[in-house]
C-alpha positions in Angstrom: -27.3 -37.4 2.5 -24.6 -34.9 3.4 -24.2 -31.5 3.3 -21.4 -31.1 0.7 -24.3 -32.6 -1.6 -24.1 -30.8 -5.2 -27.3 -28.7 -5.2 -28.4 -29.5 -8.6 -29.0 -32.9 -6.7 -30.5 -31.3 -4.2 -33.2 -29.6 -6.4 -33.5 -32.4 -8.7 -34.1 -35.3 -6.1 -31.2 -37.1 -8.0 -29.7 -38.3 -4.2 -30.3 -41.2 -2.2 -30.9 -41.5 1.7 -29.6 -44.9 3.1 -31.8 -47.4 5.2 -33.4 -46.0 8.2 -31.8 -42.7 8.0 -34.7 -40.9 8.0 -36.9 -40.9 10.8 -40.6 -39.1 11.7 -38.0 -37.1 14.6 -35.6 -36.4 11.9 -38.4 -35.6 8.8 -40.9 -33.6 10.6 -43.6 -32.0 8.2 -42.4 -29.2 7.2 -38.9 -29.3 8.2 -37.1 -30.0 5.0 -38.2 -27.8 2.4 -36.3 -27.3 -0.8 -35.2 -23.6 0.5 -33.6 -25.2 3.9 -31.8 -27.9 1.7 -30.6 -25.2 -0.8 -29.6 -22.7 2.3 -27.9 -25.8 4.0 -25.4 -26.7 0.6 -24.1 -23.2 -0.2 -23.8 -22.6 3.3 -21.7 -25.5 3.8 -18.0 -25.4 3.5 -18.8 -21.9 2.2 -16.0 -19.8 4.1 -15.8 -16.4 3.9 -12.1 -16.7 4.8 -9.2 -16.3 1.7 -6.6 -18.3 2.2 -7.3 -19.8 5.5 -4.5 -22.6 5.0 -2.0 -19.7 4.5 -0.6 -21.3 1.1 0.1 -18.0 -1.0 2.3 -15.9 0.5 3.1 -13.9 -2.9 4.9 -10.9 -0.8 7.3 -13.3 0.7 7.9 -15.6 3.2 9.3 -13.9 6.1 9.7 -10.6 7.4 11.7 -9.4 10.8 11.6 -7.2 14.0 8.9 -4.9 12.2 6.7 -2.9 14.7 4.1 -1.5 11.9 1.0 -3.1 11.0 1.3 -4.2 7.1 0.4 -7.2 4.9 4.2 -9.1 4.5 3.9 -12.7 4.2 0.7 -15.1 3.8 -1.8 -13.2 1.5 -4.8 -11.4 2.6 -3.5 -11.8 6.2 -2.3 -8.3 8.4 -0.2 -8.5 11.0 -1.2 -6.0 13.3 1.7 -3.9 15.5 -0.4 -1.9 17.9 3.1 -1.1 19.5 4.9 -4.9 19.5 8.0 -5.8 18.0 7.5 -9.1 16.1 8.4 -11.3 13.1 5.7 -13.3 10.9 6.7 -16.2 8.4 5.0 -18.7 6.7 6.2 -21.9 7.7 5.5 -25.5 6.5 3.6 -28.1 8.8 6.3 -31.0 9.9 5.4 -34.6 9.0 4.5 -35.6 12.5 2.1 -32.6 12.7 0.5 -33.2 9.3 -1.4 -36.4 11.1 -3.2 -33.9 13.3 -3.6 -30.8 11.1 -3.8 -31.8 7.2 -2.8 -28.7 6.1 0.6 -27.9 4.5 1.6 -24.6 5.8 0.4 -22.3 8.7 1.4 -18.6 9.7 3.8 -17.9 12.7 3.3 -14.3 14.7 6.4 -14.0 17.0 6.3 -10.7 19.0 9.4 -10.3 21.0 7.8 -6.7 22.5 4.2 -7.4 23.1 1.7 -5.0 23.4 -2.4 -5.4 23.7 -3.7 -5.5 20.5 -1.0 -6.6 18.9 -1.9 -10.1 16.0 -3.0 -10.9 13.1 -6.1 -10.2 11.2 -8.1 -10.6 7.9 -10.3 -7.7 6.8 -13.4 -9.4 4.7 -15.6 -7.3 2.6 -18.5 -6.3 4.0 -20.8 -6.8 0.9 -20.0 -10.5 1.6 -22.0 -10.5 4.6 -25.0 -8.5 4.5 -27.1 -11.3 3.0 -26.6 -12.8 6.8 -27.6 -10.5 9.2 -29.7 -13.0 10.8 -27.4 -15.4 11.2 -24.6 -16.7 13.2 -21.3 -17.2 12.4 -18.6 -20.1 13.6 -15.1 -19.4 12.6 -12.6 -22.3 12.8 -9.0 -23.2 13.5 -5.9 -24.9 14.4 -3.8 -23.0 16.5 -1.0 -23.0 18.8 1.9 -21.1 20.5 2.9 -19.7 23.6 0.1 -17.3 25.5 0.2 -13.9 26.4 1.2 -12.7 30.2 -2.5 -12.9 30.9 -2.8 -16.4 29.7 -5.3 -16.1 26.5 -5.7 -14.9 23.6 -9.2 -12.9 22.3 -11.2 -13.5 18.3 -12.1 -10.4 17.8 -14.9 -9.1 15.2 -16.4 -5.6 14.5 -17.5 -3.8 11.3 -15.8 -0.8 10.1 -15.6 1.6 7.2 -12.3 3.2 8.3 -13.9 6.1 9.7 -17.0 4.4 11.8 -17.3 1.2 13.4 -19.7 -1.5 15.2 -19.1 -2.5 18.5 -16.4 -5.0 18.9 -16.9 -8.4 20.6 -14.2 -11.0 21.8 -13.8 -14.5 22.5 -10.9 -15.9 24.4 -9.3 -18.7 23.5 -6.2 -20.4 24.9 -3.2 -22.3 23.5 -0.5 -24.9 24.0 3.0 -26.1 22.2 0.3 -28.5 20.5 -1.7 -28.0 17.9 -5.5 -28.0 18.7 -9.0 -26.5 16.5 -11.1 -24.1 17.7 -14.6 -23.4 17.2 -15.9 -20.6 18.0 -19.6 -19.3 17.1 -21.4 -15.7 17.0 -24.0 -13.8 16.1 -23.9 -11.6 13.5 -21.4 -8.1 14.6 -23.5 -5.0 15.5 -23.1 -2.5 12.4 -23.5 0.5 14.7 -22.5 3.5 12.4 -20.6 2.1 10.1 -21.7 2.7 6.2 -21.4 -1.2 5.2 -22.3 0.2 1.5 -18.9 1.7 1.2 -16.3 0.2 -0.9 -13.8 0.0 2.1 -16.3 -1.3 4.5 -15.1 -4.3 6.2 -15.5 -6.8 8.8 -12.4 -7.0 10.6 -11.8 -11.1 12.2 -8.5 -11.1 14.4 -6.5 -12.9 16.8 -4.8 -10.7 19.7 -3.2 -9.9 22.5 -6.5 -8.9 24.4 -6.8 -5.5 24.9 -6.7 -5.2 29.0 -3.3 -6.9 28.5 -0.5 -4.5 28.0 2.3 -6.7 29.2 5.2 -6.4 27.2 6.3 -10.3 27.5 7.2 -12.3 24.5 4.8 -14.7 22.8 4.2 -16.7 19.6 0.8 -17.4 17.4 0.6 -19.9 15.4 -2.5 -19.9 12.8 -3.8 -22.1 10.2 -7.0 -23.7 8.8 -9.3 -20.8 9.3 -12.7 -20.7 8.2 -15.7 -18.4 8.9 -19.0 -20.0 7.6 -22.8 -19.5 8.1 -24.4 -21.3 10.6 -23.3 -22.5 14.0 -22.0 -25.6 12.6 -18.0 -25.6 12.0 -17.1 -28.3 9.2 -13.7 -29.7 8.1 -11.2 -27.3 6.7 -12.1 -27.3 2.7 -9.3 -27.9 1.0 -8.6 -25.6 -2.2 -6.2 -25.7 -5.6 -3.4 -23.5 -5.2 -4.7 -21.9 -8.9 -8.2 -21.1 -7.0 -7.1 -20.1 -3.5 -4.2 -17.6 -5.8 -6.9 -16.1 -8.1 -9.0 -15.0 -4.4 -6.2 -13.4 -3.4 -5.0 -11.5 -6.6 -8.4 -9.7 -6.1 -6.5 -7.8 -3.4 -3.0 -8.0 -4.4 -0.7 -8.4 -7.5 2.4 -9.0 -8.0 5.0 -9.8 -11.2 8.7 -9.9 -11.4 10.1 -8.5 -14.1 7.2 -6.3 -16.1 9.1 -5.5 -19.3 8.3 -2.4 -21.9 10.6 -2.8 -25.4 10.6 -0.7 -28.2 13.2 -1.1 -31.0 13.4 1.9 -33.7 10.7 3.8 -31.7 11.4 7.7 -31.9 11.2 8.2 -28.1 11.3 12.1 -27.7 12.6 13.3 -23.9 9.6 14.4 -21.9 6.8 13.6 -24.8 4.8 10.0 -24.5 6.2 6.7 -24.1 5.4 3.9 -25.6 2.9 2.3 -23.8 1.8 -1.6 -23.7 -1.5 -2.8 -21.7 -1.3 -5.1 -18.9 -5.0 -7.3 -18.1 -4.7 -8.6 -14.3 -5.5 -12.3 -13.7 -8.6 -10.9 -12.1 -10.8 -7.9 -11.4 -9.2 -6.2 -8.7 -11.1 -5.4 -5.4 -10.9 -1.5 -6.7 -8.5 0.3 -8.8 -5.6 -0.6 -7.5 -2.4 1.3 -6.1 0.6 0.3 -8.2 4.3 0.8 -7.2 7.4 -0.6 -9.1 10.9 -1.3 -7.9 14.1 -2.4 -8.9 13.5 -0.8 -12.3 16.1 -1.5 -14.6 16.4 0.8 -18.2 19.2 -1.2 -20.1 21.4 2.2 -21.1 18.0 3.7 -22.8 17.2 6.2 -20.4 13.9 5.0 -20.0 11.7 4.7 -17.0 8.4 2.9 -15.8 4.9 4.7 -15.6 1.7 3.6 -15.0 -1.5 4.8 -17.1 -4.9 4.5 -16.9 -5.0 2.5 -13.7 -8.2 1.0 -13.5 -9.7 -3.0 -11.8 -9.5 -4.6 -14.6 -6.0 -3.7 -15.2 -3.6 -0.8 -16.9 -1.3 0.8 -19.0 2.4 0.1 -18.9 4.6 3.1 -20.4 8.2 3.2 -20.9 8.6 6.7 -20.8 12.2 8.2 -22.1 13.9 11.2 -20.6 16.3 12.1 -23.5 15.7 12.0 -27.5 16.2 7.8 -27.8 15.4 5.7 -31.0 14.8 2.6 -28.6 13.1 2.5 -24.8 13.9 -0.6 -22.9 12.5 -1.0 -19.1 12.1 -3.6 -16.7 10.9 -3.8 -13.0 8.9 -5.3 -10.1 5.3 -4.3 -10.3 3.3 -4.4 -7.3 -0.7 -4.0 -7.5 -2.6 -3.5 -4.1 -6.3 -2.8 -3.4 -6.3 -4.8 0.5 -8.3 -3.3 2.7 -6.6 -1.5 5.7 -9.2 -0.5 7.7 
């Protein structure tokens, strides 16, 4: 029987355990119980990570010398400053490296400044770990690069709420030019005084330049296959659909190219309402998001883009005129973020 067993098997006893599999040391009484089983299949493979193979970068692929801490390439993943000067890009595995790490693509951190601190992090909501508090945690994942001056690297992990935070806890790891999996396991953070009931509460996973190194020297990070599951067991990376792994990340951030408002014969008055069409995201958004539009584009109509009514589930598009026009006509590139920055 393994893990990844579906658990209407599980609860059904529709599974079957090969020849001599089970033993009195492995089938103690009382050690499998229909709660353990059920614990033990949505645990497994369950990550808490979005996007831990790096396959959606729906901001871009690249970004360079940058020395503020934003979200630019791979989705859901920050790439912290903390006083570096760096470039992040999502890169595709070679052939000879897809043998060793299955995955297609992995995200590159290269700092040219360093600074302590300095890396890249995911923030995960904090209301997707408070059923665990008793539990431990093993994050997982292939890895490699070129070291700090001090010669490692640290996993950090605390809660915060953007105000208040836990106490933070590291794990060094080092790496080579060669790819390699780590597997690294923890008990749950410390919440200290941070309100893990508030909508920006978050527990913030990240790997750094440690924080006693302030060497400026030059290094590279590169990061793929992540995973952060209950238990202290790590298990192969889970492989998603692009369609699935994009619909997790559109929770946090939304983007379309070319959002177009067009209104033929419409008495558009300068300065009175627009005509408005509504937009439904893919998904319910984290929160309400904050929406931004460029390269807006008004086809001679005087037109330009506003946004109504702003709400998860998604909003009102307006093509508001700003002189007496028969027609409105208005195009951009609508951007939708609710990430948590914390």
């Amino acid at each position: 029987m393994t893990r990844a067993r579906d658990f209407a098997d599980v609860i059904s006893g529709n599974f079957d355990i090969p020849a001599g599999s089970l033993t009195n040391a492995v089938a103690a009484d009382g050690s499998i119980t229909t709660a353990k089983l059920a614990d033990d299949v949505f645990d497994a493979n369950r990550s808490l990570i979005v996007n831990g193979s790096m396959a959606i970068a729906q901001r871009g692929t690249s970004a360079s010398s940058k020395t503020v801490s934003d979200y630019l390439t791979c989705d859901r993943w920050r790439t912290e400053a903390s006083g570096a000067t760096y470039n992040t890009s999502q890169q595709s595995m070679s052939s000879s490296d897809l043998s060793t790490v299955p995955i297609s693509h992995f995200l590159r951190m290269e700092v040219t400044t360093g600074n302590n601190n300095a890396g890249i992090s995911q923030k995960i909501e904090a209301s997707a770990l408070r059923n665990f508090t008793s539990k431990k945690f093993t994050c997982s994942f292939y890895a490699k690069g070129t070291n700090p001056n001090g010669g490692n690297f640290v996993l950090k992990r605390f809660f915060t709420d953007g105000s208040n935070s836990g106490t933070q806890a590291d794990t060094n790891f080092t790496v080579t030019s060669s790819w390699q999996r780590f597997e690294i396991t923890f008990d749950y953070p410390d919440e200290g005084s941070a309100d893990l009931t508030d909508s920006d509460a978050c527990l913030s996973l990240s790997f750094l330049q440690p924080n006693g190194d302030t060497s400026t020297n030059a290094w590279t990070l590169d990061l793929t296959g992540v995973q952060l599951e209950v238990g202290e067991t790590a298990t192969p990376f889970r492989h998603e659909s692009v369609e699935e792994t994009l619909r997790k990340c559109q929770r946090f951030f939304f983007k379309q190219n070319t959002m177009f408002v067009h209104g033929s014969g419409y008495q558009a008055v300068s300065g009175g309402n627009g005509l408005n069409c509504p937009v439904v995201f893919p998904v319910t958004m984290r929160v309400a998001p904050t929406v931004t539009a460029s390269s807006i584009t008004d086809g001679g109509s005087n037109a330009t883009m506003k946004f109504n009514f702003v709400k998860q589930q998604g909003m009102g598009v307006e093509a508001e005129p700003t002189v007496n026009n028969a027609n409105v006509y208005v195009y951009a590139n609508v951007k939708a973020e609710a990430e948590l920055f914390a």
